[in-house]
PyMOL CGO cylinders between C-alpha atoms (Angstrom):
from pymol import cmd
from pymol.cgo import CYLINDER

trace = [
    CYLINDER, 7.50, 9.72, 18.62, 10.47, 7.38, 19.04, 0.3, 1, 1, 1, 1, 1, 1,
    CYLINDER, 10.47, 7.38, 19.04, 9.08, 5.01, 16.65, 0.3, 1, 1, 1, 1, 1, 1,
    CYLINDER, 9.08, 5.01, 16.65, 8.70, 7.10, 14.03, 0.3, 1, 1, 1, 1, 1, 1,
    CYLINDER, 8.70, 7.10, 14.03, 12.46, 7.93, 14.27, 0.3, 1, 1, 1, 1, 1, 1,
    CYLINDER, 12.46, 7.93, 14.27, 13.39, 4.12, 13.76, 0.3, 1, 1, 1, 1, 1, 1,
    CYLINDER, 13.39, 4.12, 13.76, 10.84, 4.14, 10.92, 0.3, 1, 1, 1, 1, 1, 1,
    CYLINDER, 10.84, 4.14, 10.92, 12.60, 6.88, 9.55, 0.3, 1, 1, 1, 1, 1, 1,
    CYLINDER, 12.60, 6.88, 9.55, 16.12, 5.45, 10.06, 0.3, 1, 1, 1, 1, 1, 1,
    CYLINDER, 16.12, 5.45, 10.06, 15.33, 2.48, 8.85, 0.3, 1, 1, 1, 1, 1, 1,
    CYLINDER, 15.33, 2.48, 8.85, 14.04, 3.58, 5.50, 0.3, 1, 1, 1, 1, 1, 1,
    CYLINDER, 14.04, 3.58, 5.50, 17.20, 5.67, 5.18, 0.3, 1, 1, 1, 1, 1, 1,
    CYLINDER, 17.20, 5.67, 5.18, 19.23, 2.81, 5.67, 0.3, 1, 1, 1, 1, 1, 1,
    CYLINDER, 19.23, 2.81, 5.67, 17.42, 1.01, 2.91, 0.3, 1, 1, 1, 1, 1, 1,
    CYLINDER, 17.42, 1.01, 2.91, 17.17, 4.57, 0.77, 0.3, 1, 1, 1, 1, 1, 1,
    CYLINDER, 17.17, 4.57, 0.77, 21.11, 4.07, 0.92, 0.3, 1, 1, 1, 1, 1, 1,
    CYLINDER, 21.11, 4.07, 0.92, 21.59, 1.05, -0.19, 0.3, 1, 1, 1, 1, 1, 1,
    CYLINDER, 21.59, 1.05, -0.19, 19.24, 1.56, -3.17, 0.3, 1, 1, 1, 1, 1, 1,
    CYLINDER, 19.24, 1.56, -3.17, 21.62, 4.88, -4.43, 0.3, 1, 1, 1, 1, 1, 1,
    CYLINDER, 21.62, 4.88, -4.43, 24.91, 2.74, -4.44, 0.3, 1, 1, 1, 1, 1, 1,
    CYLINDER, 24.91, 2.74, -4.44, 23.00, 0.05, -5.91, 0.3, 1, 1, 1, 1, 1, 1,
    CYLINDER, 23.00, 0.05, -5.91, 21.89, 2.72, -9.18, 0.3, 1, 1, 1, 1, 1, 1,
    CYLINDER, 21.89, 2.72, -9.18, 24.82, 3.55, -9.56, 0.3, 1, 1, 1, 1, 1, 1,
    CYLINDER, 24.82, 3.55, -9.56, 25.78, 0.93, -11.31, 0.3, 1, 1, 1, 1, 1, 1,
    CYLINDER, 25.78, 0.93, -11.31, 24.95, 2.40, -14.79, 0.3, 1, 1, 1, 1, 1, 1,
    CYLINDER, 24.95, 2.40, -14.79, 26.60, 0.05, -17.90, 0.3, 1, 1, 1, 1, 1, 1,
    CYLINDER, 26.60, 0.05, -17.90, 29.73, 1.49, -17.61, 0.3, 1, 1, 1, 1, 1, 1,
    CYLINDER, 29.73, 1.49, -17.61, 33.04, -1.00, -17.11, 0.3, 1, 1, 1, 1, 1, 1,
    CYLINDER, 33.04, -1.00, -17.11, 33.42, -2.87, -15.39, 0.3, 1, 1, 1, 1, 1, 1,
    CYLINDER, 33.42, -2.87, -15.39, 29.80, -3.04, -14.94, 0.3, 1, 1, 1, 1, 1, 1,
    CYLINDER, 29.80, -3.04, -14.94, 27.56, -5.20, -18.11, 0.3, 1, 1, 1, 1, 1, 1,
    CYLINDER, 27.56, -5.20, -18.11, 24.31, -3.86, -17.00, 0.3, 1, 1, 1, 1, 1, 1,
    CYLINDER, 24.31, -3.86, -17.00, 22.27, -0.56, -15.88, 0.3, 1, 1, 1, 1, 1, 1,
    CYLINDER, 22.27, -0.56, -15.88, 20.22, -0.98, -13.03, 0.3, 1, 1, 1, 1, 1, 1,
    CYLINDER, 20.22, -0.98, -13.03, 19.73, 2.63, -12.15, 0.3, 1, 1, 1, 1, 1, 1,
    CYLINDER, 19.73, 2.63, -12.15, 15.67, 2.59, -13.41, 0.3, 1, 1, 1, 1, 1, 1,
    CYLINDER, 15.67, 2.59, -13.41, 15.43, -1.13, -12.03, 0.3, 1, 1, 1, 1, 1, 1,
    CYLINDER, 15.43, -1.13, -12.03, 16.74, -0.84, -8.46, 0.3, 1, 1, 1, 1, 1, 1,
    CYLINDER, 16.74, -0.84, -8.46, 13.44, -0.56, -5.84, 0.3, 1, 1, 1, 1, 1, 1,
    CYLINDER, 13.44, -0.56, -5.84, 12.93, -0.10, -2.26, 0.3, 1, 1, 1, 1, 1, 1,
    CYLINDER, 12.93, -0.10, -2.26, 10.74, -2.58, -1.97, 0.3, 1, 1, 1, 1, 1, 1,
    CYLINDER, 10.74, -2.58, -1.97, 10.19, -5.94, -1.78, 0.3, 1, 1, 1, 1, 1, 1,
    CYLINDER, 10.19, -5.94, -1.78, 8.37, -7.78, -5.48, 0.3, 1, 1, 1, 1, 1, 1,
    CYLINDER, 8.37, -7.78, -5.48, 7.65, -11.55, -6.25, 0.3, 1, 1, 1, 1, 1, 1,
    CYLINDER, 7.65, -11.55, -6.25, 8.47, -13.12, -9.31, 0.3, 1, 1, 1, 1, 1, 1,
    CYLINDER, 8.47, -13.12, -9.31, 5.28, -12.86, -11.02, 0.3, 1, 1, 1, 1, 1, 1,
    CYLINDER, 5.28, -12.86, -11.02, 5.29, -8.95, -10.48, 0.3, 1, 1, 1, 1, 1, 1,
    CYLINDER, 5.29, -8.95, -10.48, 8.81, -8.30, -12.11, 0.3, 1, 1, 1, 1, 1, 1,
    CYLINDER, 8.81, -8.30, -12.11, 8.41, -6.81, -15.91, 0.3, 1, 1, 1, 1, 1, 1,
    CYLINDER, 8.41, -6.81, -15.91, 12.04, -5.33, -16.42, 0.3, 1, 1, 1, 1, 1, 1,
    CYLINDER, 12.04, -5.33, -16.42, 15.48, -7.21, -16.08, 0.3, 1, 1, 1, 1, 1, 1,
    CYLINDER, 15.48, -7.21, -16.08, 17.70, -7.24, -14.27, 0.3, 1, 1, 1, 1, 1, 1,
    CYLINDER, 17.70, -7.24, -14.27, 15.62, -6.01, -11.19, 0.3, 1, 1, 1, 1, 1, 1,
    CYLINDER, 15.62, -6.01, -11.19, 16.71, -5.60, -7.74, 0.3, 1, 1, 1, 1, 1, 1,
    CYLINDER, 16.71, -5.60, -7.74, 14.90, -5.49, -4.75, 0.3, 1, 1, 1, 1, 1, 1,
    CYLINDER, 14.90, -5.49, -4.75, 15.63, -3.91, -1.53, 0.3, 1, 1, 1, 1, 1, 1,
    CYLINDER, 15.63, -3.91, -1.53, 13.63, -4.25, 2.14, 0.3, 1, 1, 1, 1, 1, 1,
    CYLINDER, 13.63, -4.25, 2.14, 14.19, -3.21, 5.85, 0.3, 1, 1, 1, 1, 1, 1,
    CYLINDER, 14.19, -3.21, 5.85, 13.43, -6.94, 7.85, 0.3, 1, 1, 1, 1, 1, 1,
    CYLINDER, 13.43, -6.94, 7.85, 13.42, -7.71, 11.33, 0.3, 1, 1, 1, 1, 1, 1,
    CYLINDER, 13.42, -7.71, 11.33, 15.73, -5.55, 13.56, 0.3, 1, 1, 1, 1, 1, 1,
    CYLINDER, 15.73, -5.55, 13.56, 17.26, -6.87, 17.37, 0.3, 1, 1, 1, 1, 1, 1,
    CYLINDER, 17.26, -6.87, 17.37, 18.91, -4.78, 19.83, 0.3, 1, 1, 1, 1, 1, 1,
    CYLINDER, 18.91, -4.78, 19.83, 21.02, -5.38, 22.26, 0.3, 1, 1, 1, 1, 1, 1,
    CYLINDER, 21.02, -5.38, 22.26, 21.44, -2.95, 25.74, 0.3, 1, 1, 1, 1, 1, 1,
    CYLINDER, 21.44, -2.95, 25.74, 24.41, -2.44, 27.17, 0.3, 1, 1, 1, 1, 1, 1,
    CYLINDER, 24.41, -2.44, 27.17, 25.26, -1.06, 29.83, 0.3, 1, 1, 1, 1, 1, 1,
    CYLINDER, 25.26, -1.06, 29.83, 25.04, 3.16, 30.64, 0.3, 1, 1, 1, 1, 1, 1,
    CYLINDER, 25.04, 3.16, 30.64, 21.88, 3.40, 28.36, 0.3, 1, 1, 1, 1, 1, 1,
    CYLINDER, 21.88, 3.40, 28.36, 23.46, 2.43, 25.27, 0.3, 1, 1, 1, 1, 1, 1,
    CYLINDER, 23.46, 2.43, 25.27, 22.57, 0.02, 22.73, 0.3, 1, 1, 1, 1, 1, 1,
    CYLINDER, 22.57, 0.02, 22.73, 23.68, -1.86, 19.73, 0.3, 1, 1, 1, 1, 1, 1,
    CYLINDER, 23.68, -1.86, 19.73, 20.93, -2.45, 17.36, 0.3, 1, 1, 1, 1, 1, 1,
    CYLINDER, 20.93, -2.45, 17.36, 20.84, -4.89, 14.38, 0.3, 1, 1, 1, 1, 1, 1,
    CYLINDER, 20.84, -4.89, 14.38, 18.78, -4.24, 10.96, 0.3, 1, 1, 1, 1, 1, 1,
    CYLINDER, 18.78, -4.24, 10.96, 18.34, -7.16, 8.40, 0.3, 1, 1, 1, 1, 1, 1,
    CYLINDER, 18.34, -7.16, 8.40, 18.11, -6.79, 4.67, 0.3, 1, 1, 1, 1, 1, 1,
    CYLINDER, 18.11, -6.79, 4.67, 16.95, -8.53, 1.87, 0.3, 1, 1, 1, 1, 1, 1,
    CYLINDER, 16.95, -8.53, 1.87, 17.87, -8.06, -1.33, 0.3, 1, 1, 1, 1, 1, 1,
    CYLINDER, 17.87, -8.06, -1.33, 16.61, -9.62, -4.11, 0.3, 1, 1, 1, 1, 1, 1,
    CYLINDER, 16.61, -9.62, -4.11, 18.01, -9.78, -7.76, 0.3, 1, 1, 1, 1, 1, 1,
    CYLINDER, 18.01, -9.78, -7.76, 16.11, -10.82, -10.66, 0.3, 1, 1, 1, 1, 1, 1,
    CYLINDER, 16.11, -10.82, -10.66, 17.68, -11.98, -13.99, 0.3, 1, 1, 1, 1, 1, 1,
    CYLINDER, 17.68, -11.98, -13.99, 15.71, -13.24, -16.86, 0.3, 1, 1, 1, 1, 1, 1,
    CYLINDER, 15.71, -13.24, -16.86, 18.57, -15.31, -18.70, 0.3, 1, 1, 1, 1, 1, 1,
    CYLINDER, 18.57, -15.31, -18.70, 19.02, -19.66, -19.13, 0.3, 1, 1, 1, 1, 1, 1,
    CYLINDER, 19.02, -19.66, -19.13, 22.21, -19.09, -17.75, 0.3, 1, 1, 1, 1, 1, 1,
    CYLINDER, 22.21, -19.09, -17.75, 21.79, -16.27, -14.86, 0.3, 1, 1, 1, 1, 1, 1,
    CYLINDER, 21.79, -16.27, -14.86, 25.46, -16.18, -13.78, 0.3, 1, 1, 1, 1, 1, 1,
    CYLINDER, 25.46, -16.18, -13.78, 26.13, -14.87, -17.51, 0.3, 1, 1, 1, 1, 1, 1,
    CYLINDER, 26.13, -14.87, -17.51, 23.44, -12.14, -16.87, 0.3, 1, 1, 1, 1, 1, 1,
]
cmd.load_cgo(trace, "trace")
């Protein structure tokens, strides 16, 4: 059952990171809405249809035990951002 419970955590973490990410709606000092285009998951390229587009995944995740039992654990993200723009640092 443990596994489950890092499952679990580990989507939340993501979950998380996808709410702050919608809420950036338009609104100064913000230039675009992502709230519709912000995903938990990971797309390529090819699959994107609607700009900008972000992308959010759980990765690889390391622990470290210390001592008494405990243990520090590590999660990597990716995020991805996709702009459709000649100049994407305008976007």
């Amino acid at each position: 059952m443990a596994e489950r419970d890092y499952t679990t955590r580990r989507m939340g973490i993501v979950k998380a990171i996808e709410n702050k990410l919608k809420l950036i709606n338009g609104n100064s000092p913000y230039r675009s809405n992502l709230y519709n285009n912000v995903l938990p998951r990971l797309k390529f390229w090819d699959e994107v249809q609607d700009f900008p587009a972000v992308h959010v995944s759980a990765g690889a995740e390391s622990r470290i035990y210390q001592g008494g039992g405990y243990k520090d654990r590590f999660l990597t993200v990716t995020i991805r951002v996709y702009v459709q723009e000649e100049n994407a640092v305008f976007a």
